[in-house]
Steps between C-alpha positions, in 0.01 A plus 500: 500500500589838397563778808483844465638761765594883533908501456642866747515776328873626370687784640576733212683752634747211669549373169549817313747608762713118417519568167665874526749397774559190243553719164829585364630686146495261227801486261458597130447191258750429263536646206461243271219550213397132540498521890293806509283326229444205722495751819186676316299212444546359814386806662181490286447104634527587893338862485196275323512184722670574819194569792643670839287473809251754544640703761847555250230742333574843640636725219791638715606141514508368156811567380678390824347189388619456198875591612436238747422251286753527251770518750365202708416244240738264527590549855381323823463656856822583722345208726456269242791257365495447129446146440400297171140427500416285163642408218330533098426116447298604139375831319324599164580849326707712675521665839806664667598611826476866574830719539558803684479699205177346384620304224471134469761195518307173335437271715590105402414134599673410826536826603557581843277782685548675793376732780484856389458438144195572263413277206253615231330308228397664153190398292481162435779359746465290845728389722538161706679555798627235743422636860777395716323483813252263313248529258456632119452869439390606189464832304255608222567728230508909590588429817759687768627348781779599777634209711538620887625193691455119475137514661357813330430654169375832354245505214538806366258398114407241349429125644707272695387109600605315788543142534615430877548118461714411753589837640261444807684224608827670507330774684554765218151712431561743206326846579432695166411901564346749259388803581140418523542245764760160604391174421636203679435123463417192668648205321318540157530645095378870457538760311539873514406776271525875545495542112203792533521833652427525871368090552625182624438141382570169691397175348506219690576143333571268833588542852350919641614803493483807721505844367527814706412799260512890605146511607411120560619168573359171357534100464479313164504161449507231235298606148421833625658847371505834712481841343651800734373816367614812680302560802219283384433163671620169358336379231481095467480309200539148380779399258551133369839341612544390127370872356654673257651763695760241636595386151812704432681379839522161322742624238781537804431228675781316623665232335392141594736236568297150391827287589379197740116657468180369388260680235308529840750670702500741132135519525459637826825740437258614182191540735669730697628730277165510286254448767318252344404184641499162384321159459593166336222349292586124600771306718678409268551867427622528833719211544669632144536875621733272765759432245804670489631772329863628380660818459507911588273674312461869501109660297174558628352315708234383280717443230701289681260275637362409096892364471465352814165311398663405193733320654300339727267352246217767626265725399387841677196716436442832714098545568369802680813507721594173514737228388357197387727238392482131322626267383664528118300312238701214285 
């Protein structure tokens, strides 16, 4: 069930008064005609997407912001240790980590990231991130996102999914903040969007998630998606675990390993990265999906799981959410 509560009120002039004590000159950019080229556009991108909390508002404050910012983006607190926090395990398009002076250095496969930085993703990329203190993290297209420490993240645009997996158990619990509200997890597959002006998504796949928001606090669980909407209160809605809205974190998925495993053990990895279920028309189905399989393979899930039918003499059909599979005729 889905709670909804009244979050405290923030202290503006505390904040505003941070952020000036905080601000210091910035340095010219280089002069470079591609930097400043890349510099421009860039500027365009996070004066369009970037959303500040709503107290940052005050005129006299906005361009202490900014200088903030820019000289703060890849830096951590003085009582924070930088530490490395994930690593790029697969990516489509192209994203880059953002420098100091705004430009971008492309990111690559294998990639290590770490506290303090800020990795953005253009049109048409995503990123697959191995979390190291357990779980997948994921990143849609158009999306900006600083790393803070090795238990929290800032959404700053764009969408971001979390798979926690076995991070529970190594008593890790990612905290993501945005500047509409934190969201934290309880052992389960979410995502979270800030992709429109001034509102906050959570989707919630498995497990629950809790949400504290500038004006109110709320409780999602499994199939159910929470819109936070400036100072209006939640709004609940349901969303399928196998919708389309979770399709593109399937094209970063991690890559399976299949060495020693069933098409079973492949079956339920594919269930939980669609969020489909499954069914076996007969036994002998079953007993079948028991065989084993060889090999690391690295696709979609779905995709995957046709070779892995092939090989085990099978055949799968996906009806209204789920799997159903049989037996391959002669």
């Amino acid at each position: 069930m889905t709670e909804g509560k009244k979050s405290p009120e923030p202290n503006a002039d505390d904040a505003v008064e941070r952020l000036l004590a905080q601000a210091e000159p910035r340095p010219a950019p280089p002069a470079d005609v591609t930097a400043r080229a890349r510099m421009a556009v860039m500027s365009e991108w996070q004066g369009v997407t970037r959303r500040r909390r709503r107290w940052r508002v005050a005129a006299a404050a906005a361009v202490v912001v900014t200088a903030t910012t820019l000289v703060s983006i890849n830096s951590v607190p003085e009582n924070m240790a930088v530490v490395e926090v994930a690593s790029i395990s697969k990516s489509t398009g192209e994203s880059g980590l953002l420098r100091n002076d705004r430009t971008l250095e492309r990111v690559s496969d294998q990639q290590i990231i770490r506290s303090g930085q800020t990795i953005v993703t253009g049109s048409g990329s995503s990123l697959g991130l191995a979390w190291y203190g357990g779980g997948s993290l994921r990143v849609d297209e158009n999306t900006t996102l600083r790393f803070l420490a090795d238990d929290q993240i800032e959404l700053q645009s764009g969408r971001v999914y979390y798979d926690s997996r076995s991070s529970i158990a190594n008593g890790s619990s990612l905290v993501i903040h945005t500047d509409y509200g934190d969201v934290r997890h309880v052992g389960t597959q979410y995502m979270t969007d800030i992709s429109e002006t001034d509102l906050l998504r959570v989707s919630v796949r498995e497990g629950q998630v809790a949400i504290t928001g500038l004006y109110y606090e709320a409780l999602a669980g499994v199939g159910e998606q929470v819109v936070l909407h400036g100072d209006r209160a939640p709004l609940v809605t349901k969303l399928a675990t196998h919708s389309a809205e979770w399709r593109w974190v399937e094209t970063v998925a991690p890559t399976v390993d299949m060495e020693g495993k069933t098409f079973y053990d492949l079956l339920e990895w594919v269930c939980r990265e669609t969020g489909l279920r499954y069914r076996f028309e007969d036994a002998a189905a079953e007993e079948a999906a028991h065989e084993s399989l060889t090999g690391v393979e690295d696709g979609e899930p779905m995709v995957l799981l046709r070779v892995g039918a092939a090989a085990a003499q099978l055949t799968i059909e996906q009806v209204d959410g789920v799997i159903v599979i049989s037996q391959r005729g002669p």
